[in-house]
N, C-alpha and C positions, 0 to 999 in steps of 0.2 A: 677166182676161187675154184680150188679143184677138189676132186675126194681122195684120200687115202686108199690105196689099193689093200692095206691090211683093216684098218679100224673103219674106215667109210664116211669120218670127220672131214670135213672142210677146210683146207688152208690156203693161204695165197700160195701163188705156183713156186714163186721163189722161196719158200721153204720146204720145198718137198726135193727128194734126191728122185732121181731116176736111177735106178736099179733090176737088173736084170735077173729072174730066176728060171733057173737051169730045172727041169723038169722030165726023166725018160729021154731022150732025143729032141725036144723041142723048147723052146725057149720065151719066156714071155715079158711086157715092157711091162714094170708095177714104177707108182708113183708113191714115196712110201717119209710119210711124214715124220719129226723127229722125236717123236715118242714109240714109233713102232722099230724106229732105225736098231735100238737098243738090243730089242728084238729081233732082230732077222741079221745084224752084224755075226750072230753066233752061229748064224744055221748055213753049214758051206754052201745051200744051192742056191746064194742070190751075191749078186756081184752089178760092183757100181759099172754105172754106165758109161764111158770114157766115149765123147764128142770129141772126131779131129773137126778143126777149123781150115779151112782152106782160104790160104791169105790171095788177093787177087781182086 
């Protein structure tokens, strides 16, 4: 179980996105569950987090 980086609820990890927000020049990792997602899909300075896999 993890906490929502917006509300501070409790979810298992696999339902939380990882999503990045863009802030001034610096940038931070929010874990952001899917009731706040609803919420922050509309504000441009957060943006999903895209994992490459490196096969090997």
């Amino acid at each position: 179980m993890e906490k929502c980086s917006i509300c501070g609820r409790e979810y298992p990890e696999a339902a939380l996105k990882k999503m990045v927000q863009i802030s001034g020049r610096k940038a931070y990792l929010n874990k952001i569950c899917p009731a706040c997602q609803a919420i922050v899909l509309n504000n441009p300075n957060y943006y999903y987090l895209e994992e490459n896999k490196k096969n090997g």
